[in-house]
C-alpha positions in Angstrom: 43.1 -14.0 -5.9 40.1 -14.4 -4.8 37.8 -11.6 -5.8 39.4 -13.0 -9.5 37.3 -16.1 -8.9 34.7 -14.5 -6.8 34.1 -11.3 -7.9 30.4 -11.2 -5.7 30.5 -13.4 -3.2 27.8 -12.0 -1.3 25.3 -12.4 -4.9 27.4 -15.9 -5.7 26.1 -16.6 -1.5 22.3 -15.8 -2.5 22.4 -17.8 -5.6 23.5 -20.7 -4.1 20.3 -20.6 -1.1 17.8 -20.1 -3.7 19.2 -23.3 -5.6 19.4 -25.0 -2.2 16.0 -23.6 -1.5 14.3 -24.7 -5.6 16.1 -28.0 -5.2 14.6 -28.5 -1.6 17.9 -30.6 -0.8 21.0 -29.7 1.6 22.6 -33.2 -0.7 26.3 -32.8 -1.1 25.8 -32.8 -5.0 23.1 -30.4 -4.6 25.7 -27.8 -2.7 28.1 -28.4 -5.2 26.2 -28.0 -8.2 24.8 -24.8 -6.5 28.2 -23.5 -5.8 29.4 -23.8 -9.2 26.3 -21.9 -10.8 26.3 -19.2 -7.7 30.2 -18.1 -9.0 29.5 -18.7 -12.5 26.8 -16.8 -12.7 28.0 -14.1 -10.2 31.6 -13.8 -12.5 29.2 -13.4 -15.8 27.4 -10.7 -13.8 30.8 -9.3 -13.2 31.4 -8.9 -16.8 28.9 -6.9 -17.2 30.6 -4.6 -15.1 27.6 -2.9 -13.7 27.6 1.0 -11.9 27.8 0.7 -8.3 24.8 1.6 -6.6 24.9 4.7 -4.1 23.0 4.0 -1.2 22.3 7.1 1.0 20.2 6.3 3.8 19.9 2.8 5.4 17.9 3.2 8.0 15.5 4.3 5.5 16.1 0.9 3.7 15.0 -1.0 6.6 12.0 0.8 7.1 10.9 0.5 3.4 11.7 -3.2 3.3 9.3 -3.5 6.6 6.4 -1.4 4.7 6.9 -3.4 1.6 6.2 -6.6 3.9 3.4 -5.5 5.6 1.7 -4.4 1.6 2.4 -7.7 0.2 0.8 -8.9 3.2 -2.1 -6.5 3.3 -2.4 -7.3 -0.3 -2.6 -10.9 -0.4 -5.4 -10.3 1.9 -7.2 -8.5 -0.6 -6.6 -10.2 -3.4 -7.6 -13.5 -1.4 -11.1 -11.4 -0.4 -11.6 -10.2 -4.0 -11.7 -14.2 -5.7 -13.5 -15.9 -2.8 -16.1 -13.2 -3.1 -16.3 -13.4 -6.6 -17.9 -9.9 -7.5 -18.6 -9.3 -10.5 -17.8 -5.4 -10.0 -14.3 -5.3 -9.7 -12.7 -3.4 -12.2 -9.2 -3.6 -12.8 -7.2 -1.0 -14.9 -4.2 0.8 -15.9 -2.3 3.5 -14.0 0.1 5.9 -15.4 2.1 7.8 -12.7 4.2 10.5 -13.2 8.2 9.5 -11.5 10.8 11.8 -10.1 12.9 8.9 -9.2 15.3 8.7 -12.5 17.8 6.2 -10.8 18.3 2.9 -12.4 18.2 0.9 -9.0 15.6 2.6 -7.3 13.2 2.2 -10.6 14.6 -1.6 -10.7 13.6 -1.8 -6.9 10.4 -0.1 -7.4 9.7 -2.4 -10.4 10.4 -5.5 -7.7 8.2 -3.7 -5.3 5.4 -3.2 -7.6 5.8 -6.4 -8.8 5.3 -8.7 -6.1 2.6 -6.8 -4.7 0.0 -9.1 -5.5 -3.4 -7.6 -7.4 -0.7 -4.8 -9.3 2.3 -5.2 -11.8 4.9 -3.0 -13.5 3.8 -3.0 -17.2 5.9 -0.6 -19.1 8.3 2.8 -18.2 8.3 5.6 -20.5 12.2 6.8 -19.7 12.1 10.0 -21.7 8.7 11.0 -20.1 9.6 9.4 -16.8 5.9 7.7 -16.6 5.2 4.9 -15.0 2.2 2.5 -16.4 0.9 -0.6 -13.9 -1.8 -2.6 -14.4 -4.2 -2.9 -10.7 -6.3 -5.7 -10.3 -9.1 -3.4 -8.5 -8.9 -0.1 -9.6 -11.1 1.7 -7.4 -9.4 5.0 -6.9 -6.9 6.2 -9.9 -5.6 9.0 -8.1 -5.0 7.3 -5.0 -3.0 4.7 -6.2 -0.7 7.6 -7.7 -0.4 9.3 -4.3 0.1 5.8 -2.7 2.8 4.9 -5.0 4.5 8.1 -4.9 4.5 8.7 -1.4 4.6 5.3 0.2 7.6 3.8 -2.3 8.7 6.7 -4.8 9.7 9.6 -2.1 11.9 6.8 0.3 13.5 5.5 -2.6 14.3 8.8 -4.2 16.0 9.9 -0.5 17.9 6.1 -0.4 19.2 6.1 -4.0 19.2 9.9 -5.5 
C-alpha cells in the first residue's frame, strides 16, 4: 500500500531536504508543500519506470565520492587563483576523451562529476563513438586531462557500475 503511494521514498526523502534547504524554512506549510512535491515527483519518476542500477563495489563508491570532494575542492582553489590573478594567458579549450564506461549511470554520474568540478563541464557525448567532449577552463595539458579523467573517475566507475 504503500510503495503504491511512495514508490521512492528514499528520492521522495531527498526532494523534500532540498525544498526545505531552497526555501530556507523548517515552516509547517513549507514541510507540507515539500512533501507533496517529494511523492509527486518521485511517483512521475516511477512512471518512467527506469532500469535498476547494478552497483558492484561500494566501498569503491565511498572512496570515489571522497576523491570527488577533495577535486571540487582542489578546484575551486584554482579556479579562485586563476580570476584573482587575472592572467591574460590562460587558455581554456576542449577535450575529447576516448570512454570505455558504456553504462548509462556511470556516464550520468561521470557527467555530475565533471560537471560540478568547477573550471570543466560535460559538453556533448558521442554514444556510437563513445567520446567524451568537455570544455576546461585552463587547458594546459590535453593529454593529461585524458589520463586524469580516465584513471581518476572513468576506471572506478567502470569497476562500480560495469
Amino acid at each position: 500500500m504503500i510503495r503504491r503511494w511512495l514508490p521512492y521514498p528514499i528520492l521522495s526523502a531527498l526532494l523534500l531536504a532540498v525544498w526545505l534547504l531552497l526555501q530556507q524554512s523548517v515552516a509547517p506549510g513549507t514541510i507540507l508543500l515539500g512533501a507533496l512535491l517529494g511523492a509527486a515527483l518521485a511517483k512521475v519518476f516511477g512512471l518512467l519506470r527506469p532500469p535498476k542500477a547494478r552497483l558492484r563495489h561500494y566501498p569503491l563508491l565511498g572512496r570515489l565520492f571522497l576523491r570527488v570532494v577533495l577535486d571540487i575542492f582542489r578546484s575551486n582553489l584554482a579556479v579562485a587563483r586563476l580570476v584573482l590573478r587575472r592572467d591574460s594567458r590562460t587558455r581554456s579549450g576542449f577535450v575529447a576523451i576516448p570512454l570505455t564506461l558504456t553504462d548509462r549511470y556511470g556516464l550520468a554520474v561521470l557527467a555530475c562529476i565533471i560537471t560540478s568540478t568547477p573550471g570543466t563541464i560535460w559538453v556533448s557525448y558521442d554514444s556510437n563513438a563513445n567520446i567524451l567532449l568537455i570544455h576546461v577552463l585552463d587547458l594546459v595539458d590535453e593529454a593529461g586531462w585524458i589520463d586524469s579523467i580516465k584513471r581518476r573517475y572513468e576506471r572506478p566507475l567502470l569497476e562500480i557500475f560495469q
